[in-house]
BAFI-3210 file (N, C-alpha, C; in Angstrom, 3 decimals, decimal comma, padded with zeros to 6 digits):
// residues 108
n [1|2|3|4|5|6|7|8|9|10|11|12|13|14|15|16|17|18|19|20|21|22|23|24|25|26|27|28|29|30|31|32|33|34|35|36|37|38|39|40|41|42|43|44|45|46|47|48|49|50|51|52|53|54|55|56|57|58|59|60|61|62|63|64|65|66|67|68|69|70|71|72|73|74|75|76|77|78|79|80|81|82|83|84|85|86|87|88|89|90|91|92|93|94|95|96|97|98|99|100|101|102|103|104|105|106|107|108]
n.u [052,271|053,860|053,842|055,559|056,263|057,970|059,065|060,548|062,300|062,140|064,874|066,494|065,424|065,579|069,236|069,082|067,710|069,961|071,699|071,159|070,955|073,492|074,513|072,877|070,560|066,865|064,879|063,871|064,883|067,390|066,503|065,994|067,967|070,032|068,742|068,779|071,364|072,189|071,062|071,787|074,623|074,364|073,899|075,734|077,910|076,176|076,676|079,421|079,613|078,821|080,637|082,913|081,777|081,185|083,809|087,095|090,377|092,387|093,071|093,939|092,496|090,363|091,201|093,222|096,543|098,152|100,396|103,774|104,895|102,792|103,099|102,961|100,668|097,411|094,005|090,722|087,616|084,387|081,439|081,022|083,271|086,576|088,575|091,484|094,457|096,515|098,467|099,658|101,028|102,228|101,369|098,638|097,146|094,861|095,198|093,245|093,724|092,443|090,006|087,437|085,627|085,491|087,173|088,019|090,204|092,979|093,961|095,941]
n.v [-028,693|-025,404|-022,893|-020,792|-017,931|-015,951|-012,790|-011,390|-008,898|-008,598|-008,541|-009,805|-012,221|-013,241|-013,501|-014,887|-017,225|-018,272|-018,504|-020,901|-022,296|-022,494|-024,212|-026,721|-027,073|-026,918|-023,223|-023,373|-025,345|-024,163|-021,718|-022,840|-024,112|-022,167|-020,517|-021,888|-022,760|-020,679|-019,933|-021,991|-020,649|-018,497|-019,923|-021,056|-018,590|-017,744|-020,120|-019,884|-017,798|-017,943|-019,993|-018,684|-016,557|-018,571|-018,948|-019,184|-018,568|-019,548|-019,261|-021,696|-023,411|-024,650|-024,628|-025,955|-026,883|-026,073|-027,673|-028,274|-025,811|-024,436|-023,863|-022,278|-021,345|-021,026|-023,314|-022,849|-024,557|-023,661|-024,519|-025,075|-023,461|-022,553|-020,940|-019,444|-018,641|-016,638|-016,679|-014,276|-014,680|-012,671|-010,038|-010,515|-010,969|-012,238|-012,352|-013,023|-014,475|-015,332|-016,106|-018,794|-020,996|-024,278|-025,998|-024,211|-022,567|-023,416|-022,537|-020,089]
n.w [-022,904|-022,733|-025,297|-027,017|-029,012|-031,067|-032,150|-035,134|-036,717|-040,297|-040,977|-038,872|-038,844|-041,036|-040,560|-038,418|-039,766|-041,934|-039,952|-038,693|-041,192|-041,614|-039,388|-039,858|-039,568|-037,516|-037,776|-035,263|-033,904|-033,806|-032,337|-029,908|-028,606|-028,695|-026,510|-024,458|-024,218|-023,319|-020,841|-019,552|-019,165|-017,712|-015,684|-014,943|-014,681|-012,141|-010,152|-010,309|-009,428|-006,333|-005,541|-004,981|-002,936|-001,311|-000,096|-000,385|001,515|000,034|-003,338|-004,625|-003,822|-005,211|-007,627|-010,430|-011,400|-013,806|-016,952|-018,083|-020,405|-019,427|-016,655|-015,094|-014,292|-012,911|-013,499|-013,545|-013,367|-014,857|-015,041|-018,380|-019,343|-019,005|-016,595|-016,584|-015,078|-012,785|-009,770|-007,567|-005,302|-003,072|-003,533|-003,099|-005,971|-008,481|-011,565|-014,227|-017,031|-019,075|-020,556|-021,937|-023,611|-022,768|-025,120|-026,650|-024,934|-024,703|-026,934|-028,996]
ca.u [053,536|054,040|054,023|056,264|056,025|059,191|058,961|061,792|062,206|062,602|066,127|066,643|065,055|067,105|069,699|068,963|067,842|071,027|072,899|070,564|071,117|074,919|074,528|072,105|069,388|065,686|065,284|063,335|066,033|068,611|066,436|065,491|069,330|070,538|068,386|069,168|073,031|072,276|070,640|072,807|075,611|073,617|073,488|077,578|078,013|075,452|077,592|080,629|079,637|078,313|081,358|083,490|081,147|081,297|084,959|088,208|091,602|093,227|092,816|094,476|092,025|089,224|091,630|094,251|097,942|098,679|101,756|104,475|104,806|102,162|103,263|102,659|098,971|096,103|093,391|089,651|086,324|083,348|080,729|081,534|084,082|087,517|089,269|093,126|094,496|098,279|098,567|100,532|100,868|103,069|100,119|097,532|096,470|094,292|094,994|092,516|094,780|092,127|088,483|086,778|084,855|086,780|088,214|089,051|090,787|094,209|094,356|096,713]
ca.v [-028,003|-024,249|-022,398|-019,305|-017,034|-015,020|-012,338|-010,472|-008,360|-009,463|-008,794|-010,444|-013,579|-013,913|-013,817|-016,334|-018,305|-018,339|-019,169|-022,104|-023,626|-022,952|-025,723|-027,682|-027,402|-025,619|-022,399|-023,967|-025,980|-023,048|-021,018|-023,455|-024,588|-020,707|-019,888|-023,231|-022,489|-018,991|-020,195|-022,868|-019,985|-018,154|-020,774|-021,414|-017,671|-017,772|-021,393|-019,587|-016,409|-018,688|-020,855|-017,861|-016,527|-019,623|-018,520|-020,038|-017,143|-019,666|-019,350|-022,956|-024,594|-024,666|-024,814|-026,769|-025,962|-026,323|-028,302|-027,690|-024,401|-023,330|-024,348|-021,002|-020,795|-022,281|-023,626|-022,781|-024,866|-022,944|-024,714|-025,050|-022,372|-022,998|-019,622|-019,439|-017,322|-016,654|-015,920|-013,740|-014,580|-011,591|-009,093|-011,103|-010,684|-012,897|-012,062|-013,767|-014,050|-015,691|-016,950|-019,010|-022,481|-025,711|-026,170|-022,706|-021,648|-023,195|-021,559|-019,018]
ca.w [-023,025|-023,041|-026,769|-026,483|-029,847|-030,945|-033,616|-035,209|-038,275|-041,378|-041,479|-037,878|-039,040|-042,329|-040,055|-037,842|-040,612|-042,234|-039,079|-038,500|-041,968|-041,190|-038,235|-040,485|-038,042|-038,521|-037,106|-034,158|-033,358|-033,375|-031,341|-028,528|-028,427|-028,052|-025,177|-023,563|-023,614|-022,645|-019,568|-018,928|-018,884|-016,803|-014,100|-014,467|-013,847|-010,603|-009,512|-010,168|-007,830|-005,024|-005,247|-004,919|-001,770|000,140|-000,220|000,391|000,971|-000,620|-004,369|-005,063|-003,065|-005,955|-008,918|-011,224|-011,400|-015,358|-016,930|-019,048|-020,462|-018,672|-015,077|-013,831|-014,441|-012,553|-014,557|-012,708|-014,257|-014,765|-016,195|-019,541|-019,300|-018,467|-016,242|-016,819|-013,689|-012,909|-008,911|-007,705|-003,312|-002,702|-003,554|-003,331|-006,911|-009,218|-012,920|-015,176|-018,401|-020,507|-019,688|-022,599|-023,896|-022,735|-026,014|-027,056|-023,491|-024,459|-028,120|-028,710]
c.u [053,258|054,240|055,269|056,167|057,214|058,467|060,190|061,871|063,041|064,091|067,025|066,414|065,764|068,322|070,119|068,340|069,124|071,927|072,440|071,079|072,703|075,251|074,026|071,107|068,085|065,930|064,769|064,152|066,999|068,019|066,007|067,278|070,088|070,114|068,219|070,654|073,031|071,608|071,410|074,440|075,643|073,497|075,027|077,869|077,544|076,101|078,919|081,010|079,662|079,393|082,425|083,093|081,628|082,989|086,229|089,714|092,545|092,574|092,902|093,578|091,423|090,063|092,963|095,669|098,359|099,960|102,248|104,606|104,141|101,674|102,976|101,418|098,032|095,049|091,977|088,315|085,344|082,130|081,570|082,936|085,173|088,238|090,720|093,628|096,086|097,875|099,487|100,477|101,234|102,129|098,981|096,725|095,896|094,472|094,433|093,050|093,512|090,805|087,919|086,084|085,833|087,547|087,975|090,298|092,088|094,917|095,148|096,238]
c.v [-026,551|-023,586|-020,787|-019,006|-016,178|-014,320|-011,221|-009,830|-008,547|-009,253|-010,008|-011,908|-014,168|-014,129|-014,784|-017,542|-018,890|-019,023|-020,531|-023,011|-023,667|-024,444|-026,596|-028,283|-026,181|-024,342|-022,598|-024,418|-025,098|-022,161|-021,658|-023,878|-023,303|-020,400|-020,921|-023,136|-021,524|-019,164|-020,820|-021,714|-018,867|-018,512|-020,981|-019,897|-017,747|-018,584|-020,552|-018,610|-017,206|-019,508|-019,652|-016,840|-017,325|-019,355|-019,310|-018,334|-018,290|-019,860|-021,126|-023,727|-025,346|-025,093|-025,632|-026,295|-026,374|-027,057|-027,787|-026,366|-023,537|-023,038|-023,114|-020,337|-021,795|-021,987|-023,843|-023,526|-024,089|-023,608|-025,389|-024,281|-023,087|-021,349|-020,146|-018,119|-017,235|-015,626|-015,493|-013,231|-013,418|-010,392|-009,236|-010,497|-011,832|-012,630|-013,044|-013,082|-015,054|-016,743|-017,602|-020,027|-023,322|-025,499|-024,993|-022,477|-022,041|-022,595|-020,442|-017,729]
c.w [-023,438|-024,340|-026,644|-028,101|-029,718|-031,895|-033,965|-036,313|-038,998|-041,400|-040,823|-038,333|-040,368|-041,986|-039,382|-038,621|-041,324|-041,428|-038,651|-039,925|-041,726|-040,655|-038,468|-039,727|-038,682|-037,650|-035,618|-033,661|-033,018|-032,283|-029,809|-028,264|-028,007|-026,975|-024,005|-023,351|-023,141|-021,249|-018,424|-018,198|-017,634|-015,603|-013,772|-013,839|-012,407|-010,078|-009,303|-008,851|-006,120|-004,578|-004,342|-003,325|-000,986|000,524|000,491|000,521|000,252|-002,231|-004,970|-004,967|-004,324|-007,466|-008,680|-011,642|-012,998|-015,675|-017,927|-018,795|-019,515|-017,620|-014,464|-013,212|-013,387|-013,442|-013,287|-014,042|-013,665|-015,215|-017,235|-020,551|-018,578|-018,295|-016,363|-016,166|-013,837|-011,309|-008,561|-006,264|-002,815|-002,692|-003,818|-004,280|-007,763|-010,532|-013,579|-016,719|-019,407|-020,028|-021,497|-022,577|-023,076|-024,061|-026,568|-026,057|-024,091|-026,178|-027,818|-029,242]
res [x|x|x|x|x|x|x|x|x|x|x|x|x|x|x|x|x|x|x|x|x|x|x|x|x|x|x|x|x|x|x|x|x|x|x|x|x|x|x|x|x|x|x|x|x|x|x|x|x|x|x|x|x|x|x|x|x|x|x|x|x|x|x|x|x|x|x|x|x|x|x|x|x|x|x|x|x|x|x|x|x|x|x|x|x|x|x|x|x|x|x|x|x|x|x|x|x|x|x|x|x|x|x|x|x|x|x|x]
***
Protein backbone atom coordinates (compact mmCIF):
# COMPACT_ATOMS: atom_id res chain seq x y z
CA UNK A 1 0.00 0.00 0.00
CA UNK A 2 1.05 3.51 -0.95
CA UNK A 3 2.40 5.94 2.15
CA UNK A 4 1.57 9.55 1.18
CA UNK A 5 3.23 12.17 3.81
CA UNK A 6 1.36 15.53 4.50
CA UNK A 7 3.06 18.37 6.35
CA UNK A 8 1.51 21.56 7.54
CA UNK A 9 2.47 24.26 9.96
CA UNK A 10 2.16 24.13 13.25
CA UNK A 11 -0.74 26.25 13.36
CA UNK A 12 -2.44 24.24 10.35
CA UNK A 13 -2.07 21.06 12.22
CA UNK A 14 -3.54 22.36 15.58
CA UNK A 15 -6.20 23.06 13.50
CA UNK A 16 -6.90 20.06 11.99
CA UNK A 17 -6.24 18.45 15.12
CA UNK A 18 -8.87 20.14 16.86
CA UNK A 19 -11.39 19.52 14.14
CA UNK A 20 -10.55 15.82 14.23
CA UNK A 21 -11.11 15.48 18.00
CA UNK A 22 -14.39 17.53 17.27
CA UNK A 23 -15.62 14.29 15.14
CA UNK A 24 -13.86 12.02 17.70
CA UNK A 25 -11.68 10.57 15.13
CA UNK A 26 -7.55 10.66 14.93
CA UNK A 27 -6.12 13.00 12.69
CA UNK A 28 -5.46 10.15 10.17
CA UNK A 29 -8.83 9.37 10.07
CA UNK A 30 -9.98 13.05 9.44
CA UNK A 31 -7.52 13.46 6.84
CA UNK A 32 -8.09 10.30 4.72
CA UNK A 33 -12.03 10.93 5.12
CA UNK A 34 -11.62 14.77 3.80
CA UNK A 35 -9.81 13.94 0.70
CA UNK A 36 -12.11 10.99 0.07
CA UNK A 37 -15.29 13.31 0.12
CA UNK A 38 -13.36 15.84 -1.77
CA UNK A 39 -12.85 13.42 -4.50
CA UNK A 40 -15.98 11.86 -4.30
CA UNK A 41 -17.36 15.58 -4.96
CA UNK A 42 -15.16 15.88 -7.55
CA UNK A 43 -16.52 12.94 -9.47
CA UNK A 44 -20.41 14.21 -8.73
CA UNK A 45 -19.40 17.54 -10.30
CA UNK A 46 -17.64 15.65 -13.53
CA UNK A 47 -21.20 13.16 -13.51
CA UNK A 48 -23.11 16.18 -13.20
CA UNK A 49 -21.31 18.04 -16.34
CA UNK A 50 -21.48 14.86 -18.51
CA UNK A 51 -25.06 14.31 -17.57
CA UNK A 52 -25.83 17.78 -18.56
CA UNK A 53 -23.68 17.26 -22.07
CA UNK A 54 -25.36 14.20 -23.08
CA UNK A 55 -28.17 16.81 -22.84
CA UNK A 56 -31.80 16.74 -22.86
CA UNK A 57 -33.80 20.60 -24.00
CA UNK A 58 -36.02 19.43 -21.72
CA UNK A 59 -34.93 20.35 -18.21
CA UNK A 60 -37.76 18.04 -16.51
CA UNK A 61 -36.52 15.12 -18.13
CA UNK A 62 -33.57 14.49 -15.47
CA UNK A 63 -35.33 16.03 -12.45
CA UNK A 64 -38.11 15.94 -9.58
CA UNK A 65 -41.09 18.27 -9.43
CA UNK A 66 -41.28 19.13 -5.49
CA UNK A 67 -44.60 19.05 -3.29
CA UNK A 68 -46.47 21.21 -1.27
CA UNK A 69 -45.23 24.54 -0.76
CA UNK A 70 -42.69 23.96 -2.90
CA UNK A 71 -44.66 22.76 -6.04
CA UNK A 72 -42.98 25.16 -8.15
CA UNK A 73 -39.47 23.90 -7.81
CA UNK A 74 -37.78 20.96 -9.39
CA UNK A 75 -35.55 19.05 -7.24
CA UNK A 76 -32.13 17.79 -9.44
CA UNK A 77 -29.72 14.88 -7.57
CA UNK A 78 -26.18 15.40 -7.74
CA UNK A 79 -24.30 13.04 -6.04
CA UNK A 80 -24.63 13.81 -2.68
CA UNK A 81 -25.90 17.20 -3.49
CA UNK A 82 -29.38 17.94 -3.95
CA UNK A 83 -29.96 21.17 -6.89
CA UNK A 84 -33.27 23.11 -6.18
CA UNK A 85 -34.16 24.87 -9.69
CA UNK A 86 -37.43 26.90 -10.42
CA UNK A 87 -38.03 26.80 -14.45
CA UNK A 88 -39.12 29.29 -16.08
CA UNK A 89 -40.45 27.75 -20.07
CA UNK A 90 -41.34 31.18 -21.34
CA UNK A 91 -37.54 32.29 -21.33
CA UNK A 92 -36.04 29.37 -21.15
CA UNK A 93 -34.35 30.06 -17.86
CA UNK A 94 -32.91 27.69 -15.17
CA UNK A 95 -32.62 29.53 -11.79
CA UNK A 96 -30.71 27.46 -9.29
CA UNK A 97 -32.35 28.88 -6.00
CA UNK A 98 -30.29 26.77 -3.67
CA UNK A 99 -27.63 23.93 -4.32
CA UNK A 100 -26.46 22.02 -1.06
CA UNK A 101 -25.91 18.44 1.01
CA UNK A 102 -29.12 16.17 0.84
CA UNK A 103 -30.08 17.10 4.19
CA UNK A 104 -29.29 20.72 4.33
CA UNK A 105 -30.99 21.62 0.70
CA UNK A 106 -34.55 21.93 2.22
CA UNK A 107 -33.44 24.23 5.32
CA UNK A 108 -34.46 27.59 5.34
Amino acid sequence: MPVTSLRFKDEQYDEIKETAAFYGVSVTTFMRQTILDRMEDEQDYRDAVASVDEGSNNPRAWGKALEGDRGAFWRYRVGGFRIIADIQDNQFIVLVAKAAKRNDVYRD
